[in-house]
N, C-alpha and C positions, 0 to 999 in steps of 0.2 A: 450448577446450571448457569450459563452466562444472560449476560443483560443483553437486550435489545434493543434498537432504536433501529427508528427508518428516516433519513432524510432526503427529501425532494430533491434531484439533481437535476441540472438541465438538461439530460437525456432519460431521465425516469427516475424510478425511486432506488436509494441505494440503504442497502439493508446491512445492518452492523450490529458484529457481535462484542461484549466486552470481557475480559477475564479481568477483574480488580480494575485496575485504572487503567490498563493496557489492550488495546484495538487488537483481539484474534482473528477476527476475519469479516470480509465486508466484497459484497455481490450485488449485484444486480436482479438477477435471475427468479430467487425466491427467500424470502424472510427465513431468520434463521429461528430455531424454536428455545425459548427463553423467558427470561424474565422483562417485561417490556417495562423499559425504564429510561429517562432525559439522563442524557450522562456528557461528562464535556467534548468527548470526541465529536459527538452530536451537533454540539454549537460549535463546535471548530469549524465542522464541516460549513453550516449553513454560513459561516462567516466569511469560508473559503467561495464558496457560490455567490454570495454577494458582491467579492470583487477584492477580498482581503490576501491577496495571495501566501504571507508572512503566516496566516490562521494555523496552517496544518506543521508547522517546524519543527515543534518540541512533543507531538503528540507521541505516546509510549506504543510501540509495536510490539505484539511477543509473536515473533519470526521463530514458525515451529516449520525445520527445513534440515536438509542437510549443510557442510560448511559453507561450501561453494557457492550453495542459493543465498544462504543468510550476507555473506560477502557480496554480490551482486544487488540484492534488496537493500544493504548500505549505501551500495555504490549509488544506486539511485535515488536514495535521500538525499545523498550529498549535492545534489545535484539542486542548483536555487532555479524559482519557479522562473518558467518561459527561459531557461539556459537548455542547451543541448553538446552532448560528449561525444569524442571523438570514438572510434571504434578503436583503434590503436590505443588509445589511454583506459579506452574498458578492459582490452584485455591483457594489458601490463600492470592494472590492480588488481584483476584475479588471477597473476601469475601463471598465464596462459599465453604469454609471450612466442614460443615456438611453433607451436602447432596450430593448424588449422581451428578455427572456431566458427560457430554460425550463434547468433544473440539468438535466445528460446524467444517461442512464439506463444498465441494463446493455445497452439494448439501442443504443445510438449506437456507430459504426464507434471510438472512443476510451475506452472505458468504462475505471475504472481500475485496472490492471493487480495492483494489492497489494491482494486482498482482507485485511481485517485488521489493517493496517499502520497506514493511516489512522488 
C-alpha cells in the first residue's frame, strides 16, 4: 500500500502517492487511498511553493508508462524551472523528427501523471 501526503498548493490541495522513496502519482482531484504519512517528496514540494524552485530536481519518479511517454516525462525534467523548449527539439529527442506530431494534451488517454513535477 503506498504512503500519502497532501500538500497545500496555490491552486488547491495536491494529493501524493509514494512507492519506497519514489513519487507514483500526484492529483489534484481526490486523495489517494494509503498509508498517510510526511515523507520528503512532501517537503520538497512545500519548499518548491515557497519560492525554492531548485526543491523538486533530484526527487525519484517511478514513471509506470510506455517507452515513448517515460522518454517525454524525461524530456521534461530536463527542462530547469521557468525555461521553455522548442517544439522542434521535443521532437528530435523523441525521434520523431519526420512525421507529423501534435504535444499530448490533458485530455489524451496518457496525459502526465505529476502535475507540478515537471
Amino acid at each position: 500500500m503506498p504512503r500519502i501526503d497532501t500538500v497545500h498548493s496555490p491552486i488547491g490541495p495536491l494529493h501524493l502517492a509514494l512507492s519506497g522513496d519514489a513519487l507514483c502519482g500526484a492529483r489534484f482531484d481526490a486523495p489517494f487511498a494509503g498509508v498517510r504519512a510526511s515523507n520528503s517528496v512532501g517537503e520538497r514540494l512545500r519548499a518548491y511553493f515557497a519560492g525554492h524552485l531548485g526543491a523538486l530536481d533530484d526527487v525519484l519518479i517511478e514513471m509506470n508508462g510506455a517507452t515513448f511517454q517515460r522518454r517525454v516525462w524525461e524530456a521534461l525534467r530536463a527542462i530547469p524551472p521557468g525555461k521553455r523548449g522548442r517544439m522542434a527539439s521535443w521532437r528530435a529527442f523523441c525521434g520523431r523528427t519526420r512525421e507529423r506530431w501534435a504535444p499530448p494534451t490533458a485530455r489524451t488517454r496518457w496525459a502526465w501523471p505529476f502535475p507540478v513535477i515537471a
